[in-house]
N, C-alpha and C positions, 0 to 999 in steps of 0.2 A: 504494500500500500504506500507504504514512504519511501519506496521506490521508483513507484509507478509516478506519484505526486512532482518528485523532484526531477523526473524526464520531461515529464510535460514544461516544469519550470522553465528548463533547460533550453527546452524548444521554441518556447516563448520569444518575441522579438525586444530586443534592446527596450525601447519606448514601456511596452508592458511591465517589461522585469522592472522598471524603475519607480513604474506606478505602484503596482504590490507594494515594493521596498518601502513608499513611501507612505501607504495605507497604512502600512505594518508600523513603522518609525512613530506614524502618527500615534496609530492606537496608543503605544506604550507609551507617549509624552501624555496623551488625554489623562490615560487611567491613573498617571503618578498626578497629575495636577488635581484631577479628583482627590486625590488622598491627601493633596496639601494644604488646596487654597478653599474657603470656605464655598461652600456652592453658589453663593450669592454675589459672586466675582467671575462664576466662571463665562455666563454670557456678553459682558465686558471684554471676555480674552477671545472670542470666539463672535464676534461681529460679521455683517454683511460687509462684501466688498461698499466702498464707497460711492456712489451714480458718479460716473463719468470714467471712473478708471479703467475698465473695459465691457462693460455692460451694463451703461445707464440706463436702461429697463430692468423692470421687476423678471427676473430668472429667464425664461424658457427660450427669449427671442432668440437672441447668441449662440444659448447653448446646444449646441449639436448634442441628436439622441446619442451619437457614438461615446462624445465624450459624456456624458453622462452613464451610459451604460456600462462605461470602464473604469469610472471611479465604483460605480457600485457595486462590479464583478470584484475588482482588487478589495472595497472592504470587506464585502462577504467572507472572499477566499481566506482573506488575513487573520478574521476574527478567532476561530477554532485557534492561532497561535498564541493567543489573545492570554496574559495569565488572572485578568481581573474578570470579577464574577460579572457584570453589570454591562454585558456584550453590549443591546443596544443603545445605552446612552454613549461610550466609548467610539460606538461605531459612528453612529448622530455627529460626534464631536471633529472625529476625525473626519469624516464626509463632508463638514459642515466648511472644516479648513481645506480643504481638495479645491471644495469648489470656491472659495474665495479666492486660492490660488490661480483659482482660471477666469477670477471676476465673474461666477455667478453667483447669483442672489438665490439666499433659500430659506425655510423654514422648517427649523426644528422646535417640535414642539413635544410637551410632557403629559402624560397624561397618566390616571387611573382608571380600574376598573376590577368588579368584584368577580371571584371564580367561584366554582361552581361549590364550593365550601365556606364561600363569604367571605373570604380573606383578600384583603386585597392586594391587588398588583399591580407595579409601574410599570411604564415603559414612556421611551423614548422613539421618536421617528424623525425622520427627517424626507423632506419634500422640495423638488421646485416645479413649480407649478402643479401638474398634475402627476408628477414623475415622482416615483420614490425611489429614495435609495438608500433610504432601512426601512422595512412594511411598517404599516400601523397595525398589521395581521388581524386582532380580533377589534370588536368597539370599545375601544377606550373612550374616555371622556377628557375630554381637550384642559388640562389645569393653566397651562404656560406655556408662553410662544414666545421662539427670539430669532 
């Protein structure tokens, strides 16, 4: 299996390998800032690009499906390396920094919602436009957006 995994890496073109590397690099800066900086700081470190820097539209116009569907493949694939419990906010964060990097505009937002024992559950997602690149999977209930 982590054989198979690391051929396919291997085969991979330049431009991709560096995307991964960079999903991955991300994850692990998210997860230790989580653990440092109070959460109330962390949407502060994790802003939309600015309007004008290269996609002074709200998200979708710019962004090509490709590159969006390549930062989403690279977080997915990266997260399983992942060593923090709390996958999709980590992923959200790092996705969130991909695409600032490419001047898109996005929305991550947080939400709750109860399971089927009454306990409730977080999650994180992240959006541009109508495009996800962490699912919102079940109905969450929208708490905060940045």
């Amino acid at each position: 299996m982590i054989i198979r995994k690391a051929k396919t890496f291997i085969a991979l073109p330049f431009n991709k390998k560096k995307l991964f590397f960079e999903a991955w690099l991300f994850q692990v800066v998210a997860g230790l800032l989580l653990k440092i900086i109070p959460f109330k700081h962390i949407p502060g470190l994790f802003p939309n690009p600015k309007p004008g820097t290269r996609n002074p539209e709200r998200g979708t116009r710019n962004a090509e499906p490709g590159t969006l569907a390549d930062i989403k493949t690279a977080v997915q694939c990266t997260s399983p390396c992942s060593i923090w419990r709390n996958h999709c906010l980590v992923q959200s964060l790092a996705g969130r920094w991909m695409l600032r990097r490419n001047g898109i505009t996005s929305q991550l937002s947080l939400g709750l919602r109860k399971d089927d024992n009454k306990k409730l559950q977080a999650h994180a997602w992240l959006k541009v436009g109508d495009y996800e690149i962490v699912s919102k999977k079940d109905d969450y209930f929208e708490l905060f957006t940045f």
